[in-house]
N, C-alpha and C positions, 0 to 999 in steps of 0.2 A: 649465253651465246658462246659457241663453239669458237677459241679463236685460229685467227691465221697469224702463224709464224714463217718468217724466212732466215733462213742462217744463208748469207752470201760469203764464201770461200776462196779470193779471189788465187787463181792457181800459179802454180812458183812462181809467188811476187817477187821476190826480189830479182831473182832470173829476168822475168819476164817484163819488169819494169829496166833493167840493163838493155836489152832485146830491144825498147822500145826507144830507149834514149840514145843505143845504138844498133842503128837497121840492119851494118852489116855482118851482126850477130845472127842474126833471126833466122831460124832453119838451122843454127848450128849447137851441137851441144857444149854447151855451156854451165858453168857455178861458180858459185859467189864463194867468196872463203874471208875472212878477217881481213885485218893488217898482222898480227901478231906473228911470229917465229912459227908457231907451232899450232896451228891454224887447222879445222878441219870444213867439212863443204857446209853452208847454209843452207842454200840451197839452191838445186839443180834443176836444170833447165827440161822438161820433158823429152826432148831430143837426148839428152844425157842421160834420163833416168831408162830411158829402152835400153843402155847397154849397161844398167846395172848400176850407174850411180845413183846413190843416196844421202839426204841428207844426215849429217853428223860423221860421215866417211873424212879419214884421214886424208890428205890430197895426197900422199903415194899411193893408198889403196882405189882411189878414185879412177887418179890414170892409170892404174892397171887394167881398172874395169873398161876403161873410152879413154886409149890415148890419144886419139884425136880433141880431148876435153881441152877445152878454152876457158879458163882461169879469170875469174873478175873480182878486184880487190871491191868489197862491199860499198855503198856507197850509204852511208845511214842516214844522213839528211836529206839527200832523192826521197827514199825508201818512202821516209816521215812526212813529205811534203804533197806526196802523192795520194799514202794513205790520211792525209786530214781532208785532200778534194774527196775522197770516196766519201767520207763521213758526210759531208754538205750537200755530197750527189742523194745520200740515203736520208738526209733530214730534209729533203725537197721531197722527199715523196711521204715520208712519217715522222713525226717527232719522238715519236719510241721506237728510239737505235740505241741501241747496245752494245758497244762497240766489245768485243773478245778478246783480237790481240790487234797487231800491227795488218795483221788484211783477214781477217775476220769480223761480221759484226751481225747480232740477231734485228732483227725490224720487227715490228709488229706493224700488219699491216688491215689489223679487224676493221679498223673503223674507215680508214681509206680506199677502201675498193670500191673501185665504180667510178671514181673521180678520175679516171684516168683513161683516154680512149687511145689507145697506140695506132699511127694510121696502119701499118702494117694486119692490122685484123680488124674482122668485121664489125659492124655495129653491134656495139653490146657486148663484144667480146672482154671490152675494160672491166665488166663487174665480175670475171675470172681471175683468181691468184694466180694461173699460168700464164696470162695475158698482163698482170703487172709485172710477173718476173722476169719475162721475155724484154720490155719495155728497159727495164732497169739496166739486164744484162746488152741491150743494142744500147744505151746512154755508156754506158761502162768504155765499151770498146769505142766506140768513135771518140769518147773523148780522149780515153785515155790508150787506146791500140793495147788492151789486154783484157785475157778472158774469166770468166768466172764460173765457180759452181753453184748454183742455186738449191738449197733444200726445204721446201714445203710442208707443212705440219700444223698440228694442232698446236704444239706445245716446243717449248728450246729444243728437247734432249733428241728432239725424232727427227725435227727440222735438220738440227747438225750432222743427223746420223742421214736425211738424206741429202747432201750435199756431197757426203763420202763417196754415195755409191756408185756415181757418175763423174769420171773426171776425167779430161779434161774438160770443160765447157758445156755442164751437164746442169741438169734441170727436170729435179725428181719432187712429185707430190704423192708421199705417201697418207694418203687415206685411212680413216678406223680403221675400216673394215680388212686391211692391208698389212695392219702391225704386227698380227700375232703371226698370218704367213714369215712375213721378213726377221722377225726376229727369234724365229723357233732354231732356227740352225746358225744363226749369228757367232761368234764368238765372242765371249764376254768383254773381252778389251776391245770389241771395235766399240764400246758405248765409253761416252767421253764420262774420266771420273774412275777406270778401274786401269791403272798400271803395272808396270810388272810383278810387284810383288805383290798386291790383290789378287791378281790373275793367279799366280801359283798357288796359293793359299787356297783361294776357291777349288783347282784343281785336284787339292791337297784331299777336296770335302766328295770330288766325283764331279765335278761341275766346270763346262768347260764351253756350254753353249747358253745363252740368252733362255732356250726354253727351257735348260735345264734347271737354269738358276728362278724362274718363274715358280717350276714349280717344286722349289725343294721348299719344306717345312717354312716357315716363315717365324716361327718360334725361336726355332735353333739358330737361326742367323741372327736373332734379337739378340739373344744369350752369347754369342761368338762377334757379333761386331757393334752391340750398343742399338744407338740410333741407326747406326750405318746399315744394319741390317736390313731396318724396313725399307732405307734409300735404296737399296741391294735390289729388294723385292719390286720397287716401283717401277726403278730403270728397266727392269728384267721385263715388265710388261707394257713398257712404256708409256708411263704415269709420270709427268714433272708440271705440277704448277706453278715454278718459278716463275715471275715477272720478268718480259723486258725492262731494264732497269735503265733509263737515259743517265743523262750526267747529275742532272740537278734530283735526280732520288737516291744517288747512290749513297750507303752509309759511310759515317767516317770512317777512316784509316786507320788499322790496327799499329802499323807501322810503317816506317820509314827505312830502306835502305839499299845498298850495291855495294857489286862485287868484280872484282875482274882476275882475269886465270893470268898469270906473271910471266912474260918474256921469257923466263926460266926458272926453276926453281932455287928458290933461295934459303939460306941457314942464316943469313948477316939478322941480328936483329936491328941494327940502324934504317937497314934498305927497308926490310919489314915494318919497322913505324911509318918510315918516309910514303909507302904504299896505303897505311892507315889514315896518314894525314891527307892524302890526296882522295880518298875513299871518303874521309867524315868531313870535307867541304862539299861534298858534290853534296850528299846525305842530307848536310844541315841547308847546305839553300834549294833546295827541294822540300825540308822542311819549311822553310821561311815564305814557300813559294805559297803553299797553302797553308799561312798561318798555321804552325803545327810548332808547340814545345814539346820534350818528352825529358824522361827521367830515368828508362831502362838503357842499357845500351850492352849491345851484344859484336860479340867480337865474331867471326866465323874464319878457320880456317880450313883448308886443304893438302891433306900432306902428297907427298908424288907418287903414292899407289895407291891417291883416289880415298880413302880414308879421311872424310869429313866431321868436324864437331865443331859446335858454338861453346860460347862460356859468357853469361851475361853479369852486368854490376850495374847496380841500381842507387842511385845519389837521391840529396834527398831535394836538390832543388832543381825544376826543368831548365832545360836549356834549350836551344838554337844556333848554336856558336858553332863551327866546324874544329876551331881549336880546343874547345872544350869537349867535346864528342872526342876525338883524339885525344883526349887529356885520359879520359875512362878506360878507352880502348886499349892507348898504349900499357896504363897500369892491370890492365886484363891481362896482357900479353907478358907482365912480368911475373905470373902469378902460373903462367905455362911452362913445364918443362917438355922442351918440343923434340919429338923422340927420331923424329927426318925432319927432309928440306921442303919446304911450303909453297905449295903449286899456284895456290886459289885463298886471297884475304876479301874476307868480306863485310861491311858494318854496320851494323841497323839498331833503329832508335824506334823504339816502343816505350808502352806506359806512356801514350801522348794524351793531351789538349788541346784543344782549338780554340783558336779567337780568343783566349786571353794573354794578356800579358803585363805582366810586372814590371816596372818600372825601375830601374838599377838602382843601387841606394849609394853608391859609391863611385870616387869622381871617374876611376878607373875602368870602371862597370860603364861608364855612361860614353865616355869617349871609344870604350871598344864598339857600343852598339853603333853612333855613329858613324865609326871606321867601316862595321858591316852593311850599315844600309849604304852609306855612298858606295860600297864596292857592288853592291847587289843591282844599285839605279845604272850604274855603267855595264854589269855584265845584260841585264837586260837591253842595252839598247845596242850593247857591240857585239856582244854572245860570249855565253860559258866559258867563267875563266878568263877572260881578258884581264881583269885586274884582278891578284890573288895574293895570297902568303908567300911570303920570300922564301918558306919552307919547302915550298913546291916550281920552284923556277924552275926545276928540268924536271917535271913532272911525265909522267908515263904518258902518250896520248891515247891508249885508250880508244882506238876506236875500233872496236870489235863487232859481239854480236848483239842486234838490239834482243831486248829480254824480251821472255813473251808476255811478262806482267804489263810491257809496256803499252801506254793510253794517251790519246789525244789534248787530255784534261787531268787536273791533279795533281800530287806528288807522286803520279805514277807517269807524269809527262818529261821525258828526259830529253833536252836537246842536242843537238850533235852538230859539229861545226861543220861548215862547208868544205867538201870536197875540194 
């Protein structure tokens, strides 16, 4: 059986959930930027992007482009509150949702069609995928006063690619018989999966469209990028049997961690631990969150011309401890001679386990675990960070951009405090 996929796109959510929380934005251009010093756009309101704004733009190169742009400090927990109603709106119509990022998520909607009669269309018109999607996208906007892009498909990678093609408030069901038209003059980077430096590289080979990459050799891209090649090839003709993956199929977690770009750049290595310590508490109860030990632990840095590397150190016994994760990290960082000042620290804990746990053998071992779960039973019911290390009393707040890794469910579930 042929399936039906929908990739839902909801458009400049954050914008556009600002917009809706406050009306007397609406119609005007508008974008979302941090808290931080040194902050760039999220993202922009479509009134703002007709004069040129985009996201990841500097806020002075922004209002250059629309100095009439109206400025909205992010609000992440809106953001998250809205995108978890979407997810509920999507698992009332299928229970294989997928969620992508913070307002993306694939459905699979094979087996649900037909179950659905929108009054707005005639009888019979509900065993249409264009007649569920219409449906979805009228439940979207009434409930929530924002719009979305809908793309229709056999499979993940076509569905996402149409959702692209129409936007604002668009609603494209690309067809077989449809793929090899759209994707012969495509260019390579609009398929999700090949970024800037793929794209050059390919270019590097004469390939610079969809069809050309279809149909270049399929050997020599074996030979030049591995496995990756024949993924190369697939995408190129629009071939992915990926599954929607709901929450309860998804595999474990390879890893654990975050990062945040610093107020300003710094040389102090004091200030630099003090940023590592507040990084390997978030880390480890997001670890603890989904039962997760680990045993690798990687340090990431950033220097201030963008010059990124890790450096990991591997112990021989797991942990979950935020001061212990810090214990690693900090002696990573003494093992660095740091050649500039450090824009971006980041921590992650890999080499993990699930669901088991060791039991401390020592009395000091046993009274910290204690210490950590009553802080964890309070943070849960007051939120992140209410009760914490005396390490971290003036700790950074941190409340920037949410990540795109970020997820409804898991250790990929990050909370944010109330605006």
């Amino acid at each position: 059986m042929r399936r039906t996929i929908f990739h839902i796109d909801i458009n400049a959510f954050f914008a556009s959930v600002e917009q809706t929380a406050n009306p007397s934005l609406k119609g005007k251009p508008i974008a979302t930027i941090g808290r931080a010093k040194r902050t760039v756009v999220t993202a922009p309101s479509y009134e703002a992007r007709r004069s040129g704004v985009k996201t990841g733009m500097n806020v002075w190169e922004a209002k250059k482009a629309c100095p009439s742009l109206i400025l909205v400090v992010s609000k992440n927990s809106l953001y998250v509150d809205v995108s978890k109603k979407l997810v509920k709106l999507y698992e009332s119509v299928t229970p294989l949702v997928e969620v992508f990022s913070i307002d993306e998520a694939f459905l699979d909607v094979t087996e649900v069609l037909g179950r659905y009669q929108p009054e707005a269309d005639p009888p019979g018109a509900g065993n249409s995928p264009e007649a569920l999607a219409r449906e979805i996208k009228r439940q979207i906007r009434n409930q929530f006063d924002i719009t979305c892009s809908v793309g229709i498909a056999s499979n993940k990678l076509l569905a996402k690619l149409g959702s692209e093609l129409q936007k604002p408030d668009g609603l494209v069901h690309l067809r077989p018989d449809q793929v090899p038209q759209v994707l012969e003059n495509l260019p390579v980077d609009e398929l999700c999966g090949i970024g800037r430096r793929l794209k050059q590289d390919l270019a590097n080979l004469g390939i610079y469209t969809c069809g050309q990459l279809a149909r270049y050799p399929v050997e020599i891209l074996k030979k030049r990028y591995g496995v990756r090649g024949m993924w190369l090839h697939d995408m190129a003709n629009g071939v992915d049997n990926s599954e929607v993956i709901p929450p309860w199929s998804l595999p474990a977690d390879k890893s654990v961690g975050h990062s945040m770009t610093l107020p300003e750049d710094v040389n102090d290595r004091e200030r630099i631990c003090w940023y590592i310590s507040q990084l390997s508490e978030q880390v480890a109860r997001r670890m603890r969150r989904g039962h997760y030990q680990g045993k690798t632990v990687s340090l990431i840095l950033r220097y201030s011309d963008f010059e990124t590397f890790s450096k990991d150190h591997t112990i021989k016994k797991f942990i979950d401890s935020g001061y212990r994760i810090a214990q690693v990290a900090i002696h990573t960082l003494d093992t660095i001679k740091l050649k500039q000042a450090i824009r971006l620290v980041g921590v992650s804990v890999s080499n993990l386990i699930q669901g088991t746990y060791q039991l401390p053998l020592f009395e000091r071992e046993r009274k910290e675990r204690v210490v950590t779960e009553t802080m964890d039973r309070i943070n849960d019911k007051w939120g992140e960070l209410t009760l914490h290390p005396a390490v971290l009393l003036h700790r950074h707040p941190h409340k920037g951009v949410i990540a795109p890794a970020w997820r409804p469910y898991g250790v990929k579930h990050i909370t944010y405090p109330n605006n």
